[in-house]
Every structure is written in structure tokens, then in C-alpha cells.
N, C-alpha and C positions, 0 to 999 in steps of 0.2 A: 504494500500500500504506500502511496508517494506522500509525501510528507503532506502535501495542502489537502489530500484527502481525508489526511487522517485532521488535519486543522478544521476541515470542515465538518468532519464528524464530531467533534468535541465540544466545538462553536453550538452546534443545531441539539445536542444534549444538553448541556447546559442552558441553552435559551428555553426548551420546551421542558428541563424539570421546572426553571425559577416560576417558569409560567404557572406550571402545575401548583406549584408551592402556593403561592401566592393568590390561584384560584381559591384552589381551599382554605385560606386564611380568610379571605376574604369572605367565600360564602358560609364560614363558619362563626365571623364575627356579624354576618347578614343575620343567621339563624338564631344568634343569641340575642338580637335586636328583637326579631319576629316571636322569641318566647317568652318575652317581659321583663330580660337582663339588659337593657343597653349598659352597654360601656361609658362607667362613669370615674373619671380620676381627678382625685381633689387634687389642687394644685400645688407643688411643694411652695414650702421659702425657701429662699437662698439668698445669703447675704450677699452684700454689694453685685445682686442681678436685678434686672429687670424683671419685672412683675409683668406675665403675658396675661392671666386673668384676676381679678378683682374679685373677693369674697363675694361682693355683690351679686355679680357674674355668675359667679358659680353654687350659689344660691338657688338662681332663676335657672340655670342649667338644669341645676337636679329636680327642681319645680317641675319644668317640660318633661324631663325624662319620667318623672312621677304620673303625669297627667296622661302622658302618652302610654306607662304601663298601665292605667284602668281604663283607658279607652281600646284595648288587646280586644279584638272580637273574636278571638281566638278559642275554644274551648282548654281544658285542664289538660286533655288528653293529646291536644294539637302544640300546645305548650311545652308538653315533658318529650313526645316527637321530634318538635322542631331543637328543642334541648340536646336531645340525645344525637342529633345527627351535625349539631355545631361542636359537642365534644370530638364525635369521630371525626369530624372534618379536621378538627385541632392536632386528633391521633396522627391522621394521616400525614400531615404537614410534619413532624414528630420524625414519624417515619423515613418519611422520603427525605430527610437533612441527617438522620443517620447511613440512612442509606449510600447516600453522597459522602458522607465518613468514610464509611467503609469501601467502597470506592476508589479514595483516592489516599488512607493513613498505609496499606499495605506497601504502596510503592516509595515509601520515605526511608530505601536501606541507602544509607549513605556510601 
């Protein structure tokens, strides 16, 4: 195999796992939305930084997110489903960056 071949095979592997990765992250942070977890992170201090949200802010943040979990038209049973398939989604993503581990730690004999 000549060497750009094998550069183009390596290229087009790694662009369609990140893809993959990244799919599932994302439609598993999709599913934790759709089951009445959205994604909420209070925002650190940090001395001498800038402050990107205001208690204020993040008040009304969690307000919406609140608002928005009891307006879920979702049933109990649609809820632990859509839960249970944004955990595997998290699995899988898990997976396939061990996978890429193992992969590429085997060929580090110096």
C-alpha cells in the first residue's frame, strides 16, 4: 500500500469515528434534554476572571430549565426510555475513544 493511501485511509477513519463520537454525544445530550435532565452548570468563581454569567442569569436559567421540565409532554415511561438511550449513547461514545486507545497505545514500542 503507497504511502498516500494509506494517509488517506487514516484521514477518512478518523474523520468518520470523530463524527460518530460526536453524533452520539450529541444525540445523547439531545435525549437527556427530551427526559427532563437538561444540562445545567452553575457557574464557577475564579479570581481575577471575568465573570461570563451573573447569579442573576443563572437564576433565570435554571427558572427556564425548570419551566421547561413541567411543561415535558412526555409520559414517565417515555422519560426513563429517552433516559436510558442518552446513557447508552454516553456508553457508546465511552467506547469508541477506548476503542481509538487501543488502536493506537499498542504501536508506542519505542
Amino acid at each position: 500500500m503507497s504511502a498516500f493511501l494509506s494517509f488517506v485511509v487514516v484521514f477518512a477513519a478518523s474523520l468518520i469515528g470523530a463524527c460518530v463520537i460526536v453524533g452520539f454525544y450529541a444525540l445523547g445530550t439531545r435525549l437527556l434534554a427530551v427526559a427532563g435532565r437538561a444540562l445545567f452548570v452553575e457557574p464557577a468563581e475564579f479570581t481575577d476572571a471575568i465573570t461570563v454569567i451573573t447569579p442573576e442569569e443563572a437564576a433565570k436559567a435554571q427558572k427556564k430549565a425548570d419551566k421547561a421540565r413541567r411543561k415535558n409532554p412526555l409520559g414517565e415511561g417515555q422519560k426513563r426510555a429517552a433516559l436510558a438511550g442518552a446513557y447508552a449513547c454516553f456508553v457508546l461514545c465511552g467506547l469508541g475513544v477506548l476503542y481509538g486507545l487501543y488502536l493506537i497505545i499498542p504501536y508506542f514500542h519505542a
